[in-house]
Phi, psi and omega in degrees: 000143187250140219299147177231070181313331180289345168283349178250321187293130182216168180237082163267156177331182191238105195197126187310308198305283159348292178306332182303286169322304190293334182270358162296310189285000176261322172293336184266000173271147215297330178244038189288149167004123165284332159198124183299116173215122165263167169228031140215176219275333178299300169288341149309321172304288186330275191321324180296327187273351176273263170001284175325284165328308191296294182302345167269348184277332182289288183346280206317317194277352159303322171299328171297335182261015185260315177272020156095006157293128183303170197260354164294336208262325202265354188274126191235134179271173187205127158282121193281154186203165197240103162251124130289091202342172192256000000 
């Protein structure tokens, strides 16, 4: 596929929620993003926080395939939900 900057680039508020959201919607996409560059610290937080979640449900399921769960059992729908640091 040939790389489409207008397809990644985006202008969200300068807001954690924002960062959130979009790197939720860049993760659910068939090809996502190799790297995430913000210019301001609220949507850096928002991305991390996104990230962070993604990378503990894989942890999780590598360690279930790891004790020997088949791996038809580990494919998971996730209902979404916005958690925000306090």
């Amino acid at each position: 596929m040939r790389w489409a900057p207008s397809r990644l680039m985006r202008r969200p508020q300068c807001a954690l929620r924002a960062g959130y959201q979009q790197t939720c919607a860049w993760l659910a996409e068939e090809n996502p993003p190799d790297a995430i560059i913000t210019d301001c610290g609220p949507l850096a937080e928002g991305a991390m926080v996104a990230l962070q979640q993604a990378g503990e449900q894989l942890a999780e399921m590598v360690l279930q395939l790891l004790k020997g769960t088949p791996p038809q059992q580990l494919q998971t729908l996730w209902q979404p939900w916005l958690q925000l640091p306090p």
